[in-house]
Biopython code that builds the backbone (N, CA, C, O; Angstrom):
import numpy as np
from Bio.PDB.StructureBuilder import StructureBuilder

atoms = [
    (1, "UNK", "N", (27.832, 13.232, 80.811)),
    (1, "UNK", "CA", (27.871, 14.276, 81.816)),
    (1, "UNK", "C", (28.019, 15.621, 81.108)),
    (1, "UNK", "O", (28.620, 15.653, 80.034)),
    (2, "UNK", "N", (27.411, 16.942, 81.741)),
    (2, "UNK", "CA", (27.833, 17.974, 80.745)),
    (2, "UNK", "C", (27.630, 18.680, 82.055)),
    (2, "UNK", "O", (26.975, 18.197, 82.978)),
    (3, "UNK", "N", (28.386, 20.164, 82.097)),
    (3, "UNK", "CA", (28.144, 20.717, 83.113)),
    (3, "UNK", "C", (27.721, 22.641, 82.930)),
    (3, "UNK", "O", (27.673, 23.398, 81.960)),
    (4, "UNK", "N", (27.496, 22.804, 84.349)),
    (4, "UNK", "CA", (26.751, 24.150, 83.388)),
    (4, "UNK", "C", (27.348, 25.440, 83.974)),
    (4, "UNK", "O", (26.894, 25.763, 85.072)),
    (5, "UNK", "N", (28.271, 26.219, 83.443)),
    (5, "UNK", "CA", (28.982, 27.053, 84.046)),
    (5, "UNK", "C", (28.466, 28.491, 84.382)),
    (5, "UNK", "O", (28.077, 29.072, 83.369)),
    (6, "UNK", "N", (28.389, 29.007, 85.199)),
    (6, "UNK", "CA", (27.790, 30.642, 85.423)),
    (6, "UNK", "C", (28.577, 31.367, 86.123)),
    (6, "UNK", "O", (29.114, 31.105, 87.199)),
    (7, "UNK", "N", (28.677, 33.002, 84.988)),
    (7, "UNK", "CA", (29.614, 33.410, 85.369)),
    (7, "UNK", "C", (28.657, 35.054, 85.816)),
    (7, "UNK", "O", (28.156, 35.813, 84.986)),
    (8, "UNK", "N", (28.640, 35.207, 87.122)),
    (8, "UNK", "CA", (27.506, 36.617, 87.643)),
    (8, "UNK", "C", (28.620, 37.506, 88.039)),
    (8, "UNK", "O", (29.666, 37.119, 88.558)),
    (9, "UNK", "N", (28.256, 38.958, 87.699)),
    (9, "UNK", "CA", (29.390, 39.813, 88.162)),
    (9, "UNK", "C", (28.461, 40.947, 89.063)),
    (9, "UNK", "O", (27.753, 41.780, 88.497)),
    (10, "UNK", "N", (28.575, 40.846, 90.503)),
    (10, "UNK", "CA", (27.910, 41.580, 91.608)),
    (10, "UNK", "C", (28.382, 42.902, 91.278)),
    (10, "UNK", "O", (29.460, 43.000, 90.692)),
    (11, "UNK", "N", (27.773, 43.851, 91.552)),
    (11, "UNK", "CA", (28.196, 45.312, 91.665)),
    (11, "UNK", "C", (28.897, 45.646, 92.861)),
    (11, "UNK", "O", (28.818, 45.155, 93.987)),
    (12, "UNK", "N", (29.589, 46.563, 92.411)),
    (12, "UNK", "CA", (31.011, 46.157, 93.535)),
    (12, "UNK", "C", (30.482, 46.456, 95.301)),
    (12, "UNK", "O", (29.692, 47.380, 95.497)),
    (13, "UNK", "N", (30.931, 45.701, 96.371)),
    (13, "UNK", "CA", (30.666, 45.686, 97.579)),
    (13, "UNK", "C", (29.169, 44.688, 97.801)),
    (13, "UNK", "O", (28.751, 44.603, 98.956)),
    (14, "UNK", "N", (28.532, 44.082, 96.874)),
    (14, "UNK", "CA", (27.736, 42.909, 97.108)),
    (14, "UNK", "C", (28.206, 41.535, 96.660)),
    (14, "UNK", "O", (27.571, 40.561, 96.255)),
    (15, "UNK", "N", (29.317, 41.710, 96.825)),
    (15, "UNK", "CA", (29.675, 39.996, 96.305)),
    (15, "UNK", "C", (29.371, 39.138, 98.203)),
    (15, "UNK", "O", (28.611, 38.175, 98.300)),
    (16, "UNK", "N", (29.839, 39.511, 99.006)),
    (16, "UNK", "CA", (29.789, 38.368, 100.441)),
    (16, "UNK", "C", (28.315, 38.582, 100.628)),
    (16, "UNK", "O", (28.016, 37.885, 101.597)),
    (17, "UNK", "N", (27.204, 39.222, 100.168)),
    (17, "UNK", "CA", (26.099, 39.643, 100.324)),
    (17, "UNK", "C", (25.407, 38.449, 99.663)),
    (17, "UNK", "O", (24.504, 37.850, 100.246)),
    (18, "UNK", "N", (25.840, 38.103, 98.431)),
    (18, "UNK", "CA", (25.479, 37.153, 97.391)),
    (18, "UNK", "C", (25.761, 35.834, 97.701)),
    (18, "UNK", "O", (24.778, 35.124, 97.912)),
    (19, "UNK", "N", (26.940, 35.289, 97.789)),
    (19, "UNK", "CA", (28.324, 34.511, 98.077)),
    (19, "UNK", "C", (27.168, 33.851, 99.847)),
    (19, "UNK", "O", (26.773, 32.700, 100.033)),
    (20, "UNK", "N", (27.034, 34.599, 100.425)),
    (20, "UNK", "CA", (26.211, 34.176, 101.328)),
    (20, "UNK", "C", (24.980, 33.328, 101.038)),
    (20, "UNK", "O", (24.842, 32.110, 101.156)),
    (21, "UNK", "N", (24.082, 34.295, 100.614)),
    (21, "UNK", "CA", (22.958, 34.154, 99.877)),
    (21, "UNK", "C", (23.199, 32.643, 99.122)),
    (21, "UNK", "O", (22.297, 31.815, 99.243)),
    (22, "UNK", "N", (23.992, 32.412, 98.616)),
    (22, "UNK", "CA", (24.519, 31.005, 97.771)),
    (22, "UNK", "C", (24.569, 30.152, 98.482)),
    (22, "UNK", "O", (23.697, 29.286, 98.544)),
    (23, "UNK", "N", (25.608, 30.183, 99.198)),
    (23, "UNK", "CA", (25.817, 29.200, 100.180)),
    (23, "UNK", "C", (24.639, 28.885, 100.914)),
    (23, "UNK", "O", (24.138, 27.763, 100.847)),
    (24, "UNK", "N", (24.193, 29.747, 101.568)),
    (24, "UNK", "CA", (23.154, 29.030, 102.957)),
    (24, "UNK", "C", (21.583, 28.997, 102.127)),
    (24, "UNK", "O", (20.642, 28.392, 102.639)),
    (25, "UNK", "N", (21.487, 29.497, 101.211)),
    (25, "UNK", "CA", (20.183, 29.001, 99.986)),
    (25, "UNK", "C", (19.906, 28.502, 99.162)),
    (25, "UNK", "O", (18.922, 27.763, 99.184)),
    (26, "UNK", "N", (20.766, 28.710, 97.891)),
    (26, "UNK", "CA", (20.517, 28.238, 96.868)),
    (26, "UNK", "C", (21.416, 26.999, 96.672)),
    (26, "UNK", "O", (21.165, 26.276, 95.708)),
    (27, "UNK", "N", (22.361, 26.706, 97.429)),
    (27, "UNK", "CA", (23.106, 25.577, 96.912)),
    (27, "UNK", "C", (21.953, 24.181, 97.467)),
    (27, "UNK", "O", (21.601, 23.221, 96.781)),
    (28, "UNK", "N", (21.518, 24.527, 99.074)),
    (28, "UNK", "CA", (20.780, 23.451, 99.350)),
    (28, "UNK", "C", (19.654, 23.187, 98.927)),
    (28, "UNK", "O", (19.118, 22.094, 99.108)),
    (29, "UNK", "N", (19.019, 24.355, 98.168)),
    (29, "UNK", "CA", (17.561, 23.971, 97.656)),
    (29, "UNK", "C", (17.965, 23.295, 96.327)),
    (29, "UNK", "O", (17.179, 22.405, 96.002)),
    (30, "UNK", "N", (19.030, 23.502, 95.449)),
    (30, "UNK", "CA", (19.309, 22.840, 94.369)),
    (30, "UNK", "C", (19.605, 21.458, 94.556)),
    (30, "UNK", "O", (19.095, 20.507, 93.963)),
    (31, "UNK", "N", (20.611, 21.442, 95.574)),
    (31, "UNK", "CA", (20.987, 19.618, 95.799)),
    (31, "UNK", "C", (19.401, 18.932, 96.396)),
    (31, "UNK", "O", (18.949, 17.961, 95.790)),
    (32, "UNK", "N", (18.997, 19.234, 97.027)),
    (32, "UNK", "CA", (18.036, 18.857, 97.240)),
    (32, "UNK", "C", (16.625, 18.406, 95.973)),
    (32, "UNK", "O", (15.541, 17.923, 96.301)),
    (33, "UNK", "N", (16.942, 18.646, 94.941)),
    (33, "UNK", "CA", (16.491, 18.579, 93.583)),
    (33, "UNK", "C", (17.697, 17.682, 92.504)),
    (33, "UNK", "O", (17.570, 17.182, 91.386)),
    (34, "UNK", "N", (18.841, 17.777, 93.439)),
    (34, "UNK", "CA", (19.794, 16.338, 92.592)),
    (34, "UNK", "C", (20.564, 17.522, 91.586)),
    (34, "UNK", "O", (21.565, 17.088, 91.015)),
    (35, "UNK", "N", (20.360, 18.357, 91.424)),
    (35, "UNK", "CA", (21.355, 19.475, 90.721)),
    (35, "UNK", "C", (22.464, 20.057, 91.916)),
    (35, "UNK", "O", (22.429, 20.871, 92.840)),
    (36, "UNK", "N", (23.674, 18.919, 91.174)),
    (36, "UNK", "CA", (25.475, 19.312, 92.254)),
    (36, "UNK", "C", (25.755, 20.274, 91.846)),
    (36, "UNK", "O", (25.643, 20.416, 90.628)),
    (37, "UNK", "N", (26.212, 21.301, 92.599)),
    (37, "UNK", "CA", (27.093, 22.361, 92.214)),
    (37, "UNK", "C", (28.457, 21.571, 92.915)),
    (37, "UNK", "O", (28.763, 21.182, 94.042)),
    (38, "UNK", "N", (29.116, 21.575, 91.480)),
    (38, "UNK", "CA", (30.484, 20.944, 91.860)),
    (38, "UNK", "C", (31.160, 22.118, 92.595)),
    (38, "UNK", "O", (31.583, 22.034, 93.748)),
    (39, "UNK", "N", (31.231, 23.356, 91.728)),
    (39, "UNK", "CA", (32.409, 24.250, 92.855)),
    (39, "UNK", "C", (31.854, 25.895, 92.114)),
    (39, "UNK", "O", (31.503, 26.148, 90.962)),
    (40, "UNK", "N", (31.972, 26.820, 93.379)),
    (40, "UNK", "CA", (31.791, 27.930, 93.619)),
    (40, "UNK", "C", (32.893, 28.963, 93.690)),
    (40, "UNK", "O", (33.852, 28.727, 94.425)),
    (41, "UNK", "N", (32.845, 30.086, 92.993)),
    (41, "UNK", "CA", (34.276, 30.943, 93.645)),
    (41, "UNK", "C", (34.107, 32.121, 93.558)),
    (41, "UNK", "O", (33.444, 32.419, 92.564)),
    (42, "UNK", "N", (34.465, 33.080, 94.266)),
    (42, "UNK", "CA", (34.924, 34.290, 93.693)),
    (42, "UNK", "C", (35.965, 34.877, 93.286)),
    (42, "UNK", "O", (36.866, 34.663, 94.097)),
    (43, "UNK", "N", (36.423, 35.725, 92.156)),
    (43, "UNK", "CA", (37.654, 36.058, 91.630)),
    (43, "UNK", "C", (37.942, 37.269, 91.765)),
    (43, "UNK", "O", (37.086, 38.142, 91.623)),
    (44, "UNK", "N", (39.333, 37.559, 92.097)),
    (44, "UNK", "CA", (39.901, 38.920, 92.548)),
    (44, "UNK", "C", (39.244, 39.994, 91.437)),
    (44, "UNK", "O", (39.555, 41.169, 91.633)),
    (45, "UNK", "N", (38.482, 39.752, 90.439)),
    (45, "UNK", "CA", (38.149, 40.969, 89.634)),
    (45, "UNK", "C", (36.527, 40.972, 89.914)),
    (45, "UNK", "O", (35.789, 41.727, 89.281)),
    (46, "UNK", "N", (36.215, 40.396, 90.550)),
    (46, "UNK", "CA", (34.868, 40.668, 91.298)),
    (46, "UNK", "C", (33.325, 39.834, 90.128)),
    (46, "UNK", "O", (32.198, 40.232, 89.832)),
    (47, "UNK", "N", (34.180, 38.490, 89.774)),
    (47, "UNK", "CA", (33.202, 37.702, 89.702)),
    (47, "UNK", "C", (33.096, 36.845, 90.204)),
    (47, "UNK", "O", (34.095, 36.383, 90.756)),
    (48, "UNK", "N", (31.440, 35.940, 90.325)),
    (48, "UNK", "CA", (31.135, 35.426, 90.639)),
    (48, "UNK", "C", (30.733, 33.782, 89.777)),
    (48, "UNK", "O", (29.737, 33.663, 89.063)),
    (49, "UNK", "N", (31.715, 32.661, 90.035)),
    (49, "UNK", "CA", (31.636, 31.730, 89.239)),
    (49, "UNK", "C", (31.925, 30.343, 89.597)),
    (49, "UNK", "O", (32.882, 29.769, 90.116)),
    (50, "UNK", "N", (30.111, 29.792, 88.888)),
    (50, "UNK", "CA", (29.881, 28.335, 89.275)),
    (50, "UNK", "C", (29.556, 27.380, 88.822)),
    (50, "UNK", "O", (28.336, 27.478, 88.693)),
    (51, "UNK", "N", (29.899, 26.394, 88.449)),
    (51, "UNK", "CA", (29.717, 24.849, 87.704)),
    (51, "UNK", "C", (28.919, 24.498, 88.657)),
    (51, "UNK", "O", (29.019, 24.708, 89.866)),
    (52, "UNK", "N", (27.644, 23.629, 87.713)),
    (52, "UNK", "CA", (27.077, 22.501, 88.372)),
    (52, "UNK", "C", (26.471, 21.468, 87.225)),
    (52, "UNK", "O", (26.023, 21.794, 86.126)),
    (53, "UNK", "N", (26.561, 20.361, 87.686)),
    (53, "UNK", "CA", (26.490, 18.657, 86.989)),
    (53, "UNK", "C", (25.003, 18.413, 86.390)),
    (53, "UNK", "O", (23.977, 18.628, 87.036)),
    (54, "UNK", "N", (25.031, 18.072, 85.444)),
    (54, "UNK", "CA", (23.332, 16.892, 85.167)),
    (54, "UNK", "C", (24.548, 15.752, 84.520)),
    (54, "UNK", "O", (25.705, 15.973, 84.164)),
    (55, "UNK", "N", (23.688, 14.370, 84.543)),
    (55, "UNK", "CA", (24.143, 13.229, 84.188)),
    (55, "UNK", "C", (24.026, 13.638, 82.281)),
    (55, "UNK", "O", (24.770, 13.164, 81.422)),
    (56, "UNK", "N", (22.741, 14.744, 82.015)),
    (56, "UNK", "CA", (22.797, 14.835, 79.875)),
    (56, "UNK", "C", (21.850, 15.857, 80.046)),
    (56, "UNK", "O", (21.482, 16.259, 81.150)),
    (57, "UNK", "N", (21.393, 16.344, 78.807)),
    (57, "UNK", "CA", (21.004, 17.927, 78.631)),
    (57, "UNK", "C", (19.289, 17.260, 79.064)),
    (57, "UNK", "O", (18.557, 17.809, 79.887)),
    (58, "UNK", "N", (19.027, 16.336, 78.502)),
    (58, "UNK", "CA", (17.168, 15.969, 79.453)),
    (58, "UNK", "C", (17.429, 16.371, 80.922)),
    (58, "UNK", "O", (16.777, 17.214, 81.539)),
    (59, "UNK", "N", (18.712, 15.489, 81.511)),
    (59, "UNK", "CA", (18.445, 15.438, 83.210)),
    (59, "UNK", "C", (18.393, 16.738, 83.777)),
    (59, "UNK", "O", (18.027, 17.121, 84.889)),
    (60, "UNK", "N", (18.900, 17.427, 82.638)),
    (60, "UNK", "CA", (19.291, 19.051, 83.082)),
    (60, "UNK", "C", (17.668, 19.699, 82.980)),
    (60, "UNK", "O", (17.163, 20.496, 83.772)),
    (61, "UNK", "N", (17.102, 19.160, 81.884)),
    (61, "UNK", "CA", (16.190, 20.043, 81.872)),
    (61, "UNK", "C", (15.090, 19.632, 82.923)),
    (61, "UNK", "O", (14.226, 20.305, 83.485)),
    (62, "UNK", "N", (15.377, 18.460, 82.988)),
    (62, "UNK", "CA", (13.918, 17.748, 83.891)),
    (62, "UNK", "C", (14.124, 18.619, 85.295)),
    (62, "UNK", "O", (13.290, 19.271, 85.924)),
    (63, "UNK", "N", (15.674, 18.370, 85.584)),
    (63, "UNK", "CA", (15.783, 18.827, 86.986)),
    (63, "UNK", "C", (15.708, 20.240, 87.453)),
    (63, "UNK", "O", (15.435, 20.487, 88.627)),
    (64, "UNK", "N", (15.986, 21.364, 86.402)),
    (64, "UNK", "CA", (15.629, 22.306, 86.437)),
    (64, "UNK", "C", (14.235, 22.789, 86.687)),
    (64, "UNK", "O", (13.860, 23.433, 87.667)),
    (65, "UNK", "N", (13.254, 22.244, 85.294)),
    (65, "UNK", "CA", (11.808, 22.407, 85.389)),
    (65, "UNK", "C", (11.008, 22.031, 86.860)),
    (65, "UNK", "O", (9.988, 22.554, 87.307)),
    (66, "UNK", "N", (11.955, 20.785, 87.530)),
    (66, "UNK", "CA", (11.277, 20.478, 89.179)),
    (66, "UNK", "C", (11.485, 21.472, 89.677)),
    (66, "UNK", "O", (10.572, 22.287, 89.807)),
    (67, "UNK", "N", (12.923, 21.766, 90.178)),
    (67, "UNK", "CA", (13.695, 22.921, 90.624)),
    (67, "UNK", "C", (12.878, 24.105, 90.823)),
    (67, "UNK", "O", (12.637, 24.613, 91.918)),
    (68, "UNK", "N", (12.352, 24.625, 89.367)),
    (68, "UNK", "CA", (11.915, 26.337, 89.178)),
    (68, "UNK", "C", (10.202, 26.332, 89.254)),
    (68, "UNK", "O", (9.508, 27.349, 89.237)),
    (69, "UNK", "N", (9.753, 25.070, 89.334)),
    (69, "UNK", "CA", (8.356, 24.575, 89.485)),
    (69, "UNK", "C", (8.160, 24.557, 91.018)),
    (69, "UNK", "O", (7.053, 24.374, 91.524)),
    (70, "UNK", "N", (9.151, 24.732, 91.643)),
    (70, "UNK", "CA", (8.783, 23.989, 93.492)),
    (70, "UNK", "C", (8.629, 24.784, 94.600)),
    (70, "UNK", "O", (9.526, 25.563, 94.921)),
    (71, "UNK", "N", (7.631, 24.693, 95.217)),
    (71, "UNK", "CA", (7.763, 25.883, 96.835)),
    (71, "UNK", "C", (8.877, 26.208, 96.763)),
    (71, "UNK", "O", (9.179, 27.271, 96.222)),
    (72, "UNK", "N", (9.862, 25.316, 97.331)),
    (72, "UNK", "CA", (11.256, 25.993, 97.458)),
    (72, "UNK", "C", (11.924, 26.815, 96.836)),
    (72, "UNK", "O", (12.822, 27.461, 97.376)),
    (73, "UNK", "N", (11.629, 26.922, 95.709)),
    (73, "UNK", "CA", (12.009, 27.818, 94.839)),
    (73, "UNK", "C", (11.201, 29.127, 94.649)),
    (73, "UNK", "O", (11.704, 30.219, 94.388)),
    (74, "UNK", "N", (10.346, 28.961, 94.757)),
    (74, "UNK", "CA", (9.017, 29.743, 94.676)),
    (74, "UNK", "C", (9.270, 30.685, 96.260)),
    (74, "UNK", "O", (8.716, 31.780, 96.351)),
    (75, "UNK", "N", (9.968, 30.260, 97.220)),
    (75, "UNK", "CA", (9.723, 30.764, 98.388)),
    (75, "UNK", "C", (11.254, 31.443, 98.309)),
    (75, "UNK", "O", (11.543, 31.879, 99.424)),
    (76, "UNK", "N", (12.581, 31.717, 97.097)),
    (76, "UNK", "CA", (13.611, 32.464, 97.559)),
    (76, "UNK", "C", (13.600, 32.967, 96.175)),
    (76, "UNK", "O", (14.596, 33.331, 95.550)),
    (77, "UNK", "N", (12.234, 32.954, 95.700)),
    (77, "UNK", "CA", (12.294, 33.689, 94.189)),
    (77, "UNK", "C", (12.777, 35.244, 94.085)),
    (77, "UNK", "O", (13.531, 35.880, 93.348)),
    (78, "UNK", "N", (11.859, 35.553, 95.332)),
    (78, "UNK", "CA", (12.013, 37.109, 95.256)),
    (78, "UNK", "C", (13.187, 37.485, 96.046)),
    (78, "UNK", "O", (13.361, 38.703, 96.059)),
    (79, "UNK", "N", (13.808, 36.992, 96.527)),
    (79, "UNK", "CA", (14.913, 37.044, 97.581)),
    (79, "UNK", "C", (15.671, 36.925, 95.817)),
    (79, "UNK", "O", (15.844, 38.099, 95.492)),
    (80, "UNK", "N", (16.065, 36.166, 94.855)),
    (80, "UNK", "CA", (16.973, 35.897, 94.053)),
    (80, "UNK", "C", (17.067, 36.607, 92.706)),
    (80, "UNK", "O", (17.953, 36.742, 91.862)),
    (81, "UNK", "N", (15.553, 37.085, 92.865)),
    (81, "UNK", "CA", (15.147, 38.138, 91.928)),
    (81, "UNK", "C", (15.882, 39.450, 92.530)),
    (81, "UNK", "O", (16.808, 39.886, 91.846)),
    (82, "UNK", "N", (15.614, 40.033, 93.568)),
    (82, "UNK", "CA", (16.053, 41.085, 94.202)),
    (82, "UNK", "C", (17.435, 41.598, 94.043)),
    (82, "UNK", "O", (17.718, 42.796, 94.024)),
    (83, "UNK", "N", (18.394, 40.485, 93.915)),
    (83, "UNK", "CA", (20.196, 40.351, 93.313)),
    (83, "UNK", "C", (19.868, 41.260, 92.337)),
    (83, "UNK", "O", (20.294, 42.415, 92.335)),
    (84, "UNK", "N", (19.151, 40.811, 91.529)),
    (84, "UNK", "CA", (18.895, 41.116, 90.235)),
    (84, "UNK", "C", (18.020, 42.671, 89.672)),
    (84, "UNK", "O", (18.262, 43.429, 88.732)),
    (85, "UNK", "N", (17.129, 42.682, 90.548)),
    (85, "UNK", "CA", (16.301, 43.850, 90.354)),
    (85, "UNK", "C", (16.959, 45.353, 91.595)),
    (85, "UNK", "O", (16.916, 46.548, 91.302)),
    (86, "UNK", "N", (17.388, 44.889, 92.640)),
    (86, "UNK", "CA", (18.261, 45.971, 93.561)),
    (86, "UNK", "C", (19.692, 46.323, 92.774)),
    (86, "UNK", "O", (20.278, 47.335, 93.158)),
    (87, "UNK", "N", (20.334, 45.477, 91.604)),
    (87, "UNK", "CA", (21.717, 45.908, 91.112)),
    (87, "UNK", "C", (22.740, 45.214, 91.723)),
    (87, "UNK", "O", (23.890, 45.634, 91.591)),
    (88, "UNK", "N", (22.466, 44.006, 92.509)),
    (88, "UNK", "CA", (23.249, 43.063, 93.356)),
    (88, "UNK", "C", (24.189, 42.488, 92.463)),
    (88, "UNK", "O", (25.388, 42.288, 92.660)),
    (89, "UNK", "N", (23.447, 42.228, 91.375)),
    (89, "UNK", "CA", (24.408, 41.065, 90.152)),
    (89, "UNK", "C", (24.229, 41.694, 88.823)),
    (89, "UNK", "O", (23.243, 41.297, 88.201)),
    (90, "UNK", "N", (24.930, 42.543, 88.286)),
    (90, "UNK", "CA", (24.770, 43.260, 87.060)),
    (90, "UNK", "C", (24.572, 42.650, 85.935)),
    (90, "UNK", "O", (23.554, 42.881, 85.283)),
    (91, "UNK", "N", (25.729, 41.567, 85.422)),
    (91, "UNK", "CA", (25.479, 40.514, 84.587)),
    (91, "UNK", "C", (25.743, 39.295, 84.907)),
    (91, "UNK", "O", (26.430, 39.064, 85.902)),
    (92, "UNK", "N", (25.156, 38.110, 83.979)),
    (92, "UNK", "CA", (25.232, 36.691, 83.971)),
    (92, "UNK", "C", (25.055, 36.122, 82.866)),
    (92, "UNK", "O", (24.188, 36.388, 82.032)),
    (93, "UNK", "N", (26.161, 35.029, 82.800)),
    (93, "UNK", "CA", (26.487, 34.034, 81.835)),
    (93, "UNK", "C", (25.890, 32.889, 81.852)),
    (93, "UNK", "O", (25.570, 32.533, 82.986)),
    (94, "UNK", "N", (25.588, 32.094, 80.916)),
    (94, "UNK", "CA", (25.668, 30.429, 81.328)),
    (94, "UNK", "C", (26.085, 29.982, 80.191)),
    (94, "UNK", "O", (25.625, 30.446, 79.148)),
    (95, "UNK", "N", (27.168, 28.858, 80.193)),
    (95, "UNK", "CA", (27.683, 28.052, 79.419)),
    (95, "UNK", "C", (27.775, 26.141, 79.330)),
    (95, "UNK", "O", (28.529, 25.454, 80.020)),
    (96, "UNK", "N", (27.047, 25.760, 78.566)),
    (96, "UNK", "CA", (27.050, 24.121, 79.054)),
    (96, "UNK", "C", (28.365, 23.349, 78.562)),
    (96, "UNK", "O", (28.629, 23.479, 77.367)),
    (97, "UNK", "N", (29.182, 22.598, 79.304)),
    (97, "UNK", "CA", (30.328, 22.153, 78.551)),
    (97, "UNK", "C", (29.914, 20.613, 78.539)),
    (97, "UNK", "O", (29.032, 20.115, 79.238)),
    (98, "UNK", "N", (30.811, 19.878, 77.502)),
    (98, "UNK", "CA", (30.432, 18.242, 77.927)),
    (98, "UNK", "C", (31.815, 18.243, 78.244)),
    (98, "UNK", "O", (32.597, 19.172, 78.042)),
    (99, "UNK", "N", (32.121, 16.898, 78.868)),
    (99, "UNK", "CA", (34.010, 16.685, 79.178)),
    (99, "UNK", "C", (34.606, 16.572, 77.748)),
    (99, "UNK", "O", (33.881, 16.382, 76.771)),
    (100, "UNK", "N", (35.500, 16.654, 77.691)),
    (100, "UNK", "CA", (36.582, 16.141, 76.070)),
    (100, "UNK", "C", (35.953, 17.540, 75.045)),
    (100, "UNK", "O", (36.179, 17.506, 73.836)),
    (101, "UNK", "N", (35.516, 18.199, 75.385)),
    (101, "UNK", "CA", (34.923, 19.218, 74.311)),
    (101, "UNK", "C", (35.061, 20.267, 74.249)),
    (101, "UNK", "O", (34.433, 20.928, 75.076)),
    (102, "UNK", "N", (35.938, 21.009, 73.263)),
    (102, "UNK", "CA", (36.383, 22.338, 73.583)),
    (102, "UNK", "C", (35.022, 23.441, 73.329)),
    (102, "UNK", "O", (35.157, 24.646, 73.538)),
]
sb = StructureBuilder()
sb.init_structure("model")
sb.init_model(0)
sb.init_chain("A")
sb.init_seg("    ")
for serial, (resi, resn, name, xyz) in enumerate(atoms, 1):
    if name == "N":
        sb.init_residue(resn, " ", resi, " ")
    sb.init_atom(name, np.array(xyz, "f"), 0.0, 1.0, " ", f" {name:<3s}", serial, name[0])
structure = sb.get_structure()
């Protein structure tokens, strides 16, 4: 199991803008592709941060490549791009952890 952590920091007053956007979009088009987002949060200093599961770094990639290959994705691209290109989400992290591994 390894999991994949992202850490996005909204520009201030678009985090429930985003946080929305997550919830009612991107979490279901991902599960729906078998990529869990175990857990979501926001933190009093105004980031935005989320783990989600592959069974090993192939399942990750396979499931991604479906994922970023698919209508569904293709149809909230520009909606997710827009975070990004309007100043919604200034920066972003990603970090892969395995369990037992510092």
């Amino acid at each position: 199991m390894i999991y994949q952590l992202r850490v996005y920091i909204p520009n201030r007053g678009m985090m429930d803008e985003w946080v929305k956007f997550f919830n009612e979009t991107l979490i279901p088009i991902q599960e729906k592709f078998g990529i869990k987002v175990e857990h979501a949060w926001a933190t009093e200093d105004n980031h935005f941060v989320w783990v989600r599961s592959f069974a090993d770094a192939e399942d990750m990639e396979t499931r991604q490549e479906a994922l970023y290959g698919s209508p569904d994705w293709a149809a909230v691209t520009d909606k997710a791009q827009s975070f990004h290109a309007t100043g919604y989400i200034k920066t972003m992290e990603s970090v892969l952890r395995s369990p037992g591994k510092p």
